[in-house]
Every structure is written in C-alpha cells, then in structure tokens.
PAZATI-293038 format. One record per residue (C-alpha): residue number from 1; residue in three letters; x, y, z. Coordinates in pm, whole numbers, plus 32768, in hexadecimal, padded with zeros to 4 digits. Layout:
! PAZATI-293038
voba | nukol | x | y | z
NUM | ALA | X | Y | Z .
...
This chain:
! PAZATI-293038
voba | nukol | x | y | z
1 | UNK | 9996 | EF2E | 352E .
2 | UNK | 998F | EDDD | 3451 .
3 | UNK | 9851 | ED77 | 33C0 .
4 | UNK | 97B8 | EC41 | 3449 .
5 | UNK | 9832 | EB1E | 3396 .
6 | UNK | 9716 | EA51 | 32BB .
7 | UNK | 9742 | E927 | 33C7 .
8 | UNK | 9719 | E9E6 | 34F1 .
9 | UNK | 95DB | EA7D | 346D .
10 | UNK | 9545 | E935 | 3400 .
11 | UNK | 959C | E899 | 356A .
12 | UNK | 94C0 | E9DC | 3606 .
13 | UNK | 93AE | E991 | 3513 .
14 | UNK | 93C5 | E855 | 358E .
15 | UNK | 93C1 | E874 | 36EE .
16 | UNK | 92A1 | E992 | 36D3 .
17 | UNK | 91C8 | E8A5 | 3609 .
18 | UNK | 91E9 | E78B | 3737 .
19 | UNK | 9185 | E8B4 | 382D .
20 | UNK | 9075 | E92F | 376C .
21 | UNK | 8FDD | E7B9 | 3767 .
22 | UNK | 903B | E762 | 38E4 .
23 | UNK | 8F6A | E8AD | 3935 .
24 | UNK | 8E46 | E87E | 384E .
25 | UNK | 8E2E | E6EE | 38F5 .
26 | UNK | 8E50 | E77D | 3A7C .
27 | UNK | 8D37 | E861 | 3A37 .
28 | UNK | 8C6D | E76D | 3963 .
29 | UNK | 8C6E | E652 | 3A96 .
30 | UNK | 8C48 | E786 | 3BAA .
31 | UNK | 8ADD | E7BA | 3AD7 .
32 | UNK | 8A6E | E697 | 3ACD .
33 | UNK | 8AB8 | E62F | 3C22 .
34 | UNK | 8A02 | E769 | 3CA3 .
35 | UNK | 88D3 | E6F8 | 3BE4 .
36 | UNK | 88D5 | E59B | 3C60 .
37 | UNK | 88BD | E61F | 3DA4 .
38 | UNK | 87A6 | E71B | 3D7E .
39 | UNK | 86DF | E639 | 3CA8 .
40 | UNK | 870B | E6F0 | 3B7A .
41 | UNK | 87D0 | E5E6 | 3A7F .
42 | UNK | 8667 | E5E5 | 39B1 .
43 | UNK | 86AD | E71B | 3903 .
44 | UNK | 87DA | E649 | 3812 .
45 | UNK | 86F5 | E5AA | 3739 .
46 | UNK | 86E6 | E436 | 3759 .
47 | UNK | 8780 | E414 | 38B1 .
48 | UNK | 8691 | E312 | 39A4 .
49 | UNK | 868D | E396 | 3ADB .
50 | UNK | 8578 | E279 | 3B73 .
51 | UNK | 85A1 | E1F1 | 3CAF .
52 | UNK | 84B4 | E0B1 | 3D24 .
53 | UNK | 84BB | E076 | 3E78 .
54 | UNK | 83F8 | DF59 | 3F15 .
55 | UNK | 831D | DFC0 | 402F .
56 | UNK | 8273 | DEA9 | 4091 .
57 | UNK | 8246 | DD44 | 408A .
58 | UNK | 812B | DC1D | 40E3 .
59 | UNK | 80C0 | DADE | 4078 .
60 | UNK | 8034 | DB48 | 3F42 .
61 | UNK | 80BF | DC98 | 3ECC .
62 | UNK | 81AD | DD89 | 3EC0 .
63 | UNK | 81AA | DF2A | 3ED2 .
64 | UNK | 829F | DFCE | 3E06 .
65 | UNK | 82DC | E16C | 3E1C .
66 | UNK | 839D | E223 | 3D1F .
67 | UNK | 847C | E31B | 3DE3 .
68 | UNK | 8544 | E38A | 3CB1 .
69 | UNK | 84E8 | E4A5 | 3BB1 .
70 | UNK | 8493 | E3CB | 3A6B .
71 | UNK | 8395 | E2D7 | 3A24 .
72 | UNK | 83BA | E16E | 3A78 .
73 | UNK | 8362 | E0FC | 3928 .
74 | UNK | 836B | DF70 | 3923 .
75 | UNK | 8391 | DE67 | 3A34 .
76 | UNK | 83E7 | DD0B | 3A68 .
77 | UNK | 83A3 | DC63 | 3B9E .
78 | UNK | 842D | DB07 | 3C0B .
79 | UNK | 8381 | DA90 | 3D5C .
80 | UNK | 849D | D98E | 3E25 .
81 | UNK | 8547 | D985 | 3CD8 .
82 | UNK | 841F | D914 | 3C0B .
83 | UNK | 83BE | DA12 | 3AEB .
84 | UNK | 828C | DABB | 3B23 .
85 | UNK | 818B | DAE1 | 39F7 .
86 | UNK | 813F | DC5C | 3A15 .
87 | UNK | 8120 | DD5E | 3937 .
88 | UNK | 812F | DEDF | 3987 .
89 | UNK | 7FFE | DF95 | 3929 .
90 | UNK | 8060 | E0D8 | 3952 .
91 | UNK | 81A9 | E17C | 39B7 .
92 | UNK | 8208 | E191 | 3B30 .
93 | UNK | 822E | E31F | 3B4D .
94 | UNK | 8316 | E3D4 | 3C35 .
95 | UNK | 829A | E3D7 | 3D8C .
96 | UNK | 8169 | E2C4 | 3D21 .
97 | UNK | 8125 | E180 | 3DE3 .
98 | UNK | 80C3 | E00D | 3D1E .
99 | UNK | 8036 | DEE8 | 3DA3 .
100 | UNK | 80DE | DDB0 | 3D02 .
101 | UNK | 7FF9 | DC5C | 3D53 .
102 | UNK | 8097 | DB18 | 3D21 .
103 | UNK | 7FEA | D99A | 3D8D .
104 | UNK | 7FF1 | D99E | 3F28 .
105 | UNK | 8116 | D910 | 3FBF .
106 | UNK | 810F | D83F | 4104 .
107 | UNK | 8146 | D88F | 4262 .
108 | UNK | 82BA | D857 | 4307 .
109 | UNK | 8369 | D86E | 419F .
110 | UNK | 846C | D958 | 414C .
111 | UNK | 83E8 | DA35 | 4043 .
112 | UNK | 84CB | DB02 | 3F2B .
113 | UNK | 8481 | DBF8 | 3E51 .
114 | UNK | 8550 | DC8A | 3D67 .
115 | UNK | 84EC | DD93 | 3C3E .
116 | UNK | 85B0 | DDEF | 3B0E .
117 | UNK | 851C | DF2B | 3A5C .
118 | UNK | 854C | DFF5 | 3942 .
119 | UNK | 8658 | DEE9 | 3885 .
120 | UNK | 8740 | DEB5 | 39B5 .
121 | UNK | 872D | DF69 | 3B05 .
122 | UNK | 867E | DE8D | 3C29 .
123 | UNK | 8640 | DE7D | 3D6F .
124 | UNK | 861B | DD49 | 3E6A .
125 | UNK | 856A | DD30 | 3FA1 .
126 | UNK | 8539 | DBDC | 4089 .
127 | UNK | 846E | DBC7 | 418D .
128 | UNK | 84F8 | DAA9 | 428B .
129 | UNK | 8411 | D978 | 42F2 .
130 | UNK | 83C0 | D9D9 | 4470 .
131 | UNK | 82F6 | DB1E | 43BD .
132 | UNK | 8255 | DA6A | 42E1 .
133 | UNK | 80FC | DA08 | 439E .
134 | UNK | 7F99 | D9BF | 4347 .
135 | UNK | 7F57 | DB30 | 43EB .
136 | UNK | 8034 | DBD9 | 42D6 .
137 | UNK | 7F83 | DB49 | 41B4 .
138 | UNK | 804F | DA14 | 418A .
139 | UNK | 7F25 | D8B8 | 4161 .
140 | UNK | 7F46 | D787 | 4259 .
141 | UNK | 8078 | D6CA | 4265 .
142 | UNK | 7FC3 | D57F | 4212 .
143 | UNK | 7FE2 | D456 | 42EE .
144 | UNK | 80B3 | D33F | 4281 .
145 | UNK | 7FF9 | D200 | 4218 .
146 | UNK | 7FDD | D0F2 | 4397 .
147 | UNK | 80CE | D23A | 4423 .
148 | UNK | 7F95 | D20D | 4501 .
149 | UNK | 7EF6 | D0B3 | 4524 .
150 | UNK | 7D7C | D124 | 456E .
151 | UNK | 7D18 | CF9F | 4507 .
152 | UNK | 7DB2 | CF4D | 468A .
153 | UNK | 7CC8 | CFF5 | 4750 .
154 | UNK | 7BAC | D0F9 | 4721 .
155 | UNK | 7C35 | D201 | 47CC .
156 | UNK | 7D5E | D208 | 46A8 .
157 | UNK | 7C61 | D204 | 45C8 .
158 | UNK | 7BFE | D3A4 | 461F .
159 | UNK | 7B12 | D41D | 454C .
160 | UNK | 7B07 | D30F | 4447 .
161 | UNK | 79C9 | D1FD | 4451 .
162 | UNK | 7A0D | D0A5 | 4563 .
163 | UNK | 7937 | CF90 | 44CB .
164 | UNK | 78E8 | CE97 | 45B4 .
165 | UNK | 78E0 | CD3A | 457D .
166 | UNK | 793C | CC17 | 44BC .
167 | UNK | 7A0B | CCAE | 43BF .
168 | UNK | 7A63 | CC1C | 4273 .
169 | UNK | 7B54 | CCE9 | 417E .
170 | UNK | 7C66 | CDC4 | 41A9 .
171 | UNK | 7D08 | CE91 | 42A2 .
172 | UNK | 7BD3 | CECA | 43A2 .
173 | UNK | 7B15 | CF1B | 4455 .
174 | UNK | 7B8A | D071 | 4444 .
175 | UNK | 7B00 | D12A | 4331 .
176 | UNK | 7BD6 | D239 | 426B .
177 | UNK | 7D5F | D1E9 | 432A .
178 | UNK | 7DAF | D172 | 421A .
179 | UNK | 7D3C | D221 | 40F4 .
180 | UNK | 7CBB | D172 | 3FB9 .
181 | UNK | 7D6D | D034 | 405C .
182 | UNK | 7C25 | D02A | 4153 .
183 | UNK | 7B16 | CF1C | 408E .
184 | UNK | 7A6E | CE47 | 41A3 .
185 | UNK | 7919 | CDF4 | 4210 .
186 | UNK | 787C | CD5C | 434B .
187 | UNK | 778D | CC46 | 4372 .
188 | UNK | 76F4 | CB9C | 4239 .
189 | UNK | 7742 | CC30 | 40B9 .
190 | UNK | 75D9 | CC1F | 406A .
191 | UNK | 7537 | CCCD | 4184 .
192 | UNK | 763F | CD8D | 423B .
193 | UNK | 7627 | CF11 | 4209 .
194 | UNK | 7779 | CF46 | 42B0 .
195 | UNK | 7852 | CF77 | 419E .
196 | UNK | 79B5 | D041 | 41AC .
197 | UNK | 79F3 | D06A | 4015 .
198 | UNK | 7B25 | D0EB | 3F7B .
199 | UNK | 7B4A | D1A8 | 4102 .
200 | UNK | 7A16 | D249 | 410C .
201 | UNK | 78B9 | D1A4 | 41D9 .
202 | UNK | 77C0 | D13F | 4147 .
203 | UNK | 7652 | D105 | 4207 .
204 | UNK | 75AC | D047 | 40D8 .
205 | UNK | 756A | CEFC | 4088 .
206 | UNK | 762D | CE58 | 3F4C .
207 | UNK | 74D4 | CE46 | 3E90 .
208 | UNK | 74AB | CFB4 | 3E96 .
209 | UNK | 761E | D039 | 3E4E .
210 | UNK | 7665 | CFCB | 3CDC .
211 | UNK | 77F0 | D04B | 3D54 .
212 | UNK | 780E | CF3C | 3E22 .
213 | UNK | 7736 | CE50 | 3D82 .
214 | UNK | 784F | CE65 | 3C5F .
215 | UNK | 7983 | CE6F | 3D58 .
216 | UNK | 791A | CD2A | 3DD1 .
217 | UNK | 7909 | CCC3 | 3C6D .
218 | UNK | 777F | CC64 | 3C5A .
219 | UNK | 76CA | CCF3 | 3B61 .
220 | UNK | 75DA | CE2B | 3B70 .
221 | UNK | 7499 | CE3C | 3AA2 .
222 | UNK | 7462 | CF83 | 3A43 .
223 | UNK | 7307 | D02F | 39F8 .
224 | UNK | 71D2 | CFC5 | 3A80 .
225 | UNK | 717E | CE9B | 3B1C .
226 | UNK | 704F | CDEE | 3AA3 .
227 | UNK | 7048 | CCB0 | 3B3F .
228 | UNK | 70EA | CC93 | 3C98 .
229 | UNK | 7072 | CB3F | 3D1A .
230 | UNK | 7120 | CAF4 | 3E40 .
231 | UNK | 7178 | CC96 | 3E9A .
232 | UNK | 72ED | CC7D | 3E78 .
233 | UNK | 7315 | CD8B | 3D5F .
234 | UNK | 741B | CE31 | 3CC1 .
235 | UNK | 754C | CD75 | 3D16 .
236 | UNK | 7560 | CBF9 | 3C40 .
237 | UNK | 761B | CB0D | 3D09 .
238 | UNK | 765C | CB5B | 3E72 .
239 | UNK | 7537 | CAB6 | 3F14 .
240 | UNK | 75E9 | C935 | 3E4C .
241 | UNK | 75D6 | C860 | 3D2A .
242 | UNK | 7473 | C7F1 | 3D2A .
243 | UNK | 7324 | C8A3 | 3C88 .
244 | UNK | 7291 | C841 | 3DBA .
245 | UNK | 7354 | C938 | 3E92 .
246 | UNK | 735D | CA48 | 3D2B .
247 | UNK | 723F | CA81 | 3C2D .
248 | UNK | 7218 | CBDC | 3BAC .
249 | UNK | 726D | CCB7 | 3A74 .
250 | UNK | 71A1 | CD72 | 3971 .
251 | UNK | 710E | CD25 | 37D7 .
252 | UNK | 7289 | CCE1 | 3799 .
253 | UNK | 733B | CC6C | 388D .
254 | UNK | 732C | CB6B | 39C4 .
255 | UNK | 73E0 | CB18 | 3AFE .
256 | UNK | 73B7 | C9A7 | 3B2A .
257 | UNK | 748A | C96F | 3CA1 .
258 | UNK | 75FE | C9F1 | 3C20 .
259 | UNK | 75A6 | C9C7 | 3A74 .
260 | UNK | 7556 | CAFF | 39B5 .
261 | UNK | 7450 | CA7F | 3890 .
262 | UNK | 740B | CB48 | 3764 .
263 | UNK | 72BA | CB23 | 3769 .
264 | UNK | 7160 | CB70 | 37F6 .
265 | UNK | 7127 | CB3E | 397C .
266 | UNK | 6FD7 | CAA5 | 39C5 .
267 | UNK | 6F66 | C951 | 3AA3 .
C-alpha cells in the first residue's frame, strides 16, 4: 500500500479541524440555549438576565416588576415622551415590585410610558384615553375658559358665587367661570362687600382688604390708625377726591380724600 501523499494528509487535517470547530459551536449554542430557557444564563459571569415588565399604570405612577434573574440596576423613564427626572435608589431585584411617581396627568389623555434600563433594554406601555379617568388616579380634565358661559344665567354658574346686581367690571356676575379673568364688584366701590377678585369672592368691604384696596390702585395705610376722622380706614382713595369724604392716617402719614401726605394726621 502507498503512503498517503503530504497533500492528501494536509486536506484531512484540514477538513478535521473544520469538524472539530462546527462540533465545539453546535454544542456551545445547544448550552446556552438550554440555560436561557431554565433561567440559568447568570452562572456566565457578566450576562444580564433582567427583565422589567410594567404592571400597572395611573395618573400619577407606574409599577414595574423584575421577572428576570439579575438586578435591574439603573432606569430611565420618559412619561408621553418627556424625560422623567428619577433616580434609582436601590436596584430593582428579581421578582421585586417599584413604584415610579411622576406629576399627575389629566383625565381622557393617552398616557405612554416607556423605560430603558441597565444602558439599553426598555419596555413601553400606553394606556389609551377612554381608561384614563378621574377614578384611576388621573386629576380633572379642566374646563376650557367660556367652554361654559356661567355669566348667562345662574344655573351655569354651578357651584361658583352669582352676585346680584349692578355690576361693574369684568366677566360677571358669576364668580370663579372664569378663573383669574373674574374681577367685578356690585353696587358702589366704596361700600359694596360683593367683590369677585382674581375669581375668588370676597365678603369684605375695600377698606378692610388691603388686596383689593391695591388692585383698585388706591393706596393702603399700613399699621395703626391713629386718627380716623370720618371712619373710612385703611383704603386712601375710594370713598373720592376730597378730605371731606377721607381724613385718616397715623404720626407719618395721612389720607387727605385720594392724596397720601407724608406727614402727621390731626384736625
């Protein structure tokens, strides 16, 4: 028999080296598969095995479970696309539950959450706007400015204030429809105490609310009063122009009708 030619033998080296390898790979992936599926992969060091899994959503926070077999270490959180400023304080262990609180969304919105942890797997959730009621922690979907006109007639005013008559500002006499946008009054400046202020009623007199005393851009003497001749105190200027209808102040200053005097008050 002829001895095998130096070729021949460097083709079967060959062609048992590629075996060798194509063996060694089959039974490397068969491993590791087998360990993904019993949970195992942990035991090669370094492998991240987490799985986050959002559990549940409302208005104002999500629930987060890790269902994998390595610690969630780090999150980020973006709330309808908007980053969230949180900060893990402790790592999310297997099988643990987090509560994640975020600013309250409103009612009838559609609401998305999405969560990338540990440096780039995530997870998104939304919950559609029909779910998304006052009852699941969402607040109240505000009403839009005059959606309502409650200034028409008092039974569009609800539970906001009807001040009855002669009006002088704006937007009344319902009280609090319109927000901030509500400044009115009834009756006389000087003696009314009917006031609707910035939305909300007041049941003062001008001379006794320095708030509106300064809204109405008079002038409010603060401290004591030591002379009040004519019982018109605090407010300077909304009872007219003449000392005959104003005259109070203090040592230092004086409320002479709609002036402000730097000086003592006294007859």
């Amino acid at each position: 028999m002829k001895a095998i030619t130096p070729v021949i033998s460097v083709i079967l080296l060959i062609m048992l080296t590629i075996a060798t390898s194509a063996a060694a790979f089959f039974f490397i992936t068969s491993q590791v598969a087998d360990l993904e599926a019993q949970g195992n992969l942990e035991s090669f060091p370094g492998a991240d095995t987490s799985i986050l899994n959002l559990v549940s959503i409302t208005g104002s926070k999500a629930i987060v479970r890790n269902d994998g077999s390595s610690p969630v270490n780090e999150v980020v959180m973006f709330v309808n696309g908007e980053l969230l400023n949180y900060t893990l304080s402790t790592p999310i262990q297997p099988g643990e539950y987090k509560e994640i609180t975020f600013n309250a969304r409103e009612a009838g919105e559609d609401l998305e959450i999405k969560i990338i942890y540990n440096k780039g797997r995530s997870v998104t959730e939304t919950s559609p706007a029909n779910k998304n009621t006052e009852n699941s922690g969402f607040t109240e979907t505000p009403l839009l400015l005059n959606e309502i006109n409650g200034d028409e007639n008092i039974e569009d005013c609800g539970s906001n204030v009807w001040i009855t008559g002669t009006i002088t500002g704006t937007n009344g006499p319902c009280c609090g429809d319109d927000g901030i946008l509500d400044n009115f009054y009834n009756g006389s400046l000087a003696t009314t105490d009917h006031f609707c202020y910035n939305g909300n009623f007041v049941n003062q007199e001008i001379d006794d609310n320095s708030s509106l005393c300064e809204n109405y851009e008079f002038i409010w003497i603060y401290g004591n009063i030591d002379l009040d001749y004519l019982g018109t105190s605090k407010c300077c200027g909304d009872d007219g122009d003449s000392q005959f209808y104003e005259l109070f102040g203090n040592s230092t200053n004086c409320c002479l009708g709609n002036t402000l005097e730097n000086m003592e008050c006294r007859i």
